[in-house]
C-alpha positions as a Markdown table, in Angstrom:
| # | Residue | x | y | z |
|---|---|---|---|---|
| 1 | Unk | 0.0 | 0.0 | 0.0 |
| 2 | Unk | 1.5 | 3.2 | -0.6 |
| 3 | Unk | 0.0 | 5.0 | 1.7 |
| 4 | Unk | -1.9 | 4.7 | 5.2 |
| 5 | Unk | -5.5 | 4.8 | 3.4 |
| 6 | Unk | -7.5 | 3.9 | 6.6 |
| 7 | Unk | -6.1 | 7.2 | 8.3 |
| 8 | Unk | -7.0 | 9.8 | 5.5 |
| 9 | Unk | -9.4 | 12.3 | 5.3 |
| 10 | Unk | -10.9 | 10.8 | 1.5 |
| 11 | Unk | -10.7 | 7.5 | 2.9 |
| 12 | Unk | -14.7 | 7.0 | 3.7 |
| 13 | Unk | -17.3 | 4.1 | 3.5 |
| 14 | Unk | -19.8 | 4.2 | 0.7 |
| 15 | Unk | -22.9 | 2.7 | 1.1 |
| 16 | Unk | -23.6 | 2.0 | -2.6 |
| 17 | Unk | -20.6 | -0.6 | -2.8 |
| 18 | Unk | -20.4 | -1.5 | 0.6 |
| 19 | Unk | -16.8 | -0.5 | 1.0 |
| 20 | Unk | -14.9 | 1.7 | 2.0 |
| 21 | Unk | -13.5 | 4.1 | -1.6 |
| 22 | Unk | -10.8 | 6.9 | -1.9 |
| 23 | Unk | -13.2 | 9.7 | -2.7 |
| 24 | Unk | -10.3 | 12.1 | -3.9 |
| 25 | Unk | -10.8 | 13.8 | -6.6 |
| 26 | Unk | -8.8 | 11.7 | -8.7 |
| 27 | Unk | -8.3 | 12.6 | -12.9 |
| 28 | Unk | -7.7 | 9.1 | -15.2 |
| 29 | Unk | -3.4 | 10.2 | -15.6 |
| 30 | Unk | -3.7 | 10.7 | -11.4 |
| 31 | Unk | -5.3 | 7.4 | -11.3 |
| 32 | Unk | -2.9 | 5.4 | -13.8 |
| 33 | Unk | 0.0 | 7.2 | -12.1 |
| 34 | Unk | -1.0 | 6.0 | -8.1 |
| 35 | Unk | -1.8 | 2.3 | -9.2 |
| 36 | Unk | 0.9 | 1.9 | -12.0 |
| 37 | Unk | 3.1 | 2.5 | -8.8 |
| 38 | Unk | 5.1 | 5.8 | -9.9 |
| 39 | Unk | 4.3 | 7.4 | -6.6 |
| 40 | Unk | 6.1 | 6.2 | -3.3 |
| 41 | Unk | 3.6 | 7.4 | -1.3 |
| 42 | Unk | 0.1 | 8.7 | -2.1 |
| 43 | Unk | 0.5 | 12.5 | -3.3 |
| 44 | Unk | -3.4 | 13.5 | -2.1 |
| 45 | Unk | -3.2 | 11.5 | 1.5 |
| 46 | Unk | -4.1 | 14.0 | 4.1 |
| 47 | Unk | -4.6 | 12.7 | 7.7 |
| 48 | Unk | -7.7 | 13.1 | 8.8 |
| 49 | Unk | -9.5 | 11.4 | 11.8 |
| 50 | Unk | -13.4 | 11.1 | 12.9 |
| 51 | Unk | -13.3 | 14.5 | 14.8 |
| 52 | Unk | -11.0 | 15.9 | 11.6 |
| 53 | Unk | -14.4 | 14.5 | 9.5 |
| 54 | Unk | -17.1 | 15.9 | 11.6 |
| 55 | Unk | -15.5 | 19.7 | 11.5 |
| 56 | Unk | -15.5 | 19.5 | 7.7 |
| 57 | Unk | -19.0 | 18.8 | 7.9 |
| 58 | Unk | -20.2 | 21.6 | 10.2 |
């Protein structure tokens, strides 16, 4: 994994698929880059935690 996708802000559950989905605003090249592997780590990962979540919201 090239990042720590469980702790980040875009990382959330969607109820449609039943899984939890990077909801990034991702273009195809951004895509093709992240799982063709030319990034070491995940250039849109912010950390983000359920209070982090909740003051977006508000």
């Amino acid at each position: 994994m090239i990042s720590k996708c469980d702790e980040c802000i875009y990382y959330d559950y969607d109820e449609d698929f039943e899984e939890y989905v990077c909801l990034a605003d991702l273009d195809e090249d951004d895509m093709a880059k992240i799982m063709s592997g030319r990034y070491k780590d995940c250039p849109f990962y912010r950390p983000g935690d359920d209070y982090t979540i909740v003051r977006k919201q508000n």
